[in-house]
C-alpha positions in Angstrom: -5.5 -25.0 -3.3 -8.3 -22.6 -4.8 -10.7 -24.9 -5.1 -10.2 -26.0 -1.6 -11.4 -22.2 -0.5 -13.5 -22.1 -2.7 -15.1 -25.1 -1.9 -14.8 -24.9 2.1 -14.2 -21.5 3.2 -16.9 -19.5 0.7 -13.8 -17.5 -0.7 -14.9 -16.0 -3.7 -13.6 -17.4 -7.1 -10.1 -16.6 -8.2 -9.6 -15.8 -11.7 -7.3 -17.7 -13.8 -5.3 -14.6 -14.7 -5.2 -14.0 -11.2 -3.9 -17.5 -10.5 -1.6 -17.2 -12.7 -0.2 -13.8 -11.9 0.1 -15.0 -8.5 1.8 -18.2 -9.4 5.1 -16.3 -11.2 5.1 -14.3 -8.3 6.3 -16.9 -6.2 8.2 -18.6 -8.5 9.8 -15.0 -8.8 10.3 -14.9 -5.1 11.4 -18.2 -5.2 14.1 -17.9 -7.6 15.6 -14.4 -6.3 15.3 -14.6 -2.2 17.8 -11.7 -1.9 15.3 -9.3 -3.3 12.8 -10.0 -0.9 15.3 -10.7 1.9 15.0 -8.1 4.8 17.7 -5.8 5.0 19.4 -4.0 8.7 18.2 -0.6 7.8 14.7 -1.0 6.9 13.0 -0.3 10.3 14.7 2.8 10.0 13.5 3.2 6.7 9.8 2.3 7.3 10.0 4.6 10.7 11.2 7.6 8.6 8.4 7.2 6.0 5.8 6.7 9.0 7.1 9.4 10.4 6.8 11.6 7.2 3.2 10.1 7.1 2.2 10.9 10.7 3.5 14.6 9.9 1.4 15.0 6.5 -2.2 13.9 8.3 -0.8 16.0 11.2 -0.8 18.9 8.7 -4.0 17.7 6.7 -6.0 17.8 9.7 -5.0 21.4 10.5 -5.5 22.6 7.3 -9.1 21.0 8.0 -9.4 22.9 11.5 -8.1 26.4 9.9 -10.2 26.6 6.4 -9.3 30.0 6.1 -5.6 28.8 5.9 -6.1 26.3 3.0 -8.5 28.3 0.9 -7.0 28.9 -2.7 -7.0 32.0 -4.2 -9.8 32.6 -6.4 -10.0 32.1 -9.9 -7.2 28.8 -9.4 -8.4 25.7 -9.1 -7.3 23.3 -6.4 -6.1 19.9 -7.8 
C-alpha cells in the first residue's frame, strides 16, 4: 500500500516506525470498535468546546484591538 503512493502518487516516503505505529493503530481500532464508536452526546460535546473556542479568539482578538487592556504590569513577565 506505501509503495503504491509512493510509487504513483509522489507521496513522500513513510518511515518504517511510522508504518508500524500506524499499523497497531488499526489493529487497536480494530480490536476495540466501542472506543472509537460515536456516542449520542458528542455533537453536543464538540459544539460546547467550539463554542468555548469561538469565545477565547473572540476575547484574543479584543485584547489585540485594546493593547492598553492586555499590557502586564511592569516588572512581570508575560508567559
Amino acid at each position: 500500500m506505501y509503495e503504491l503512493g509512493e510509487k504513483y502518487c509522489d507521496f513522500p516516503r513513510t518511515e518504517d516506525w511510522k508504518r508500524e505505529l500506524m499499523a497497531i493503530i488499526s489493529r487497536n481500532t480494530s480490536d476495540d470498535m466501542e472506543t472509537f464508536r460515536d456516542h449520542d452526546d458528542d455533537s453536543d460535546n464538540v459544539r460546547k468546546c467550539l463554542q468555548e473556542w469561538y469565545n477565547l479568539a473572540a476575547d484574543q482578538a479584543q485584547d489585540e484591538d485594546d493593547p492598553a487592556a492586555s499590557a502586564a504590569p511592569a516588572g512581570h513577565s508575560s508567559l
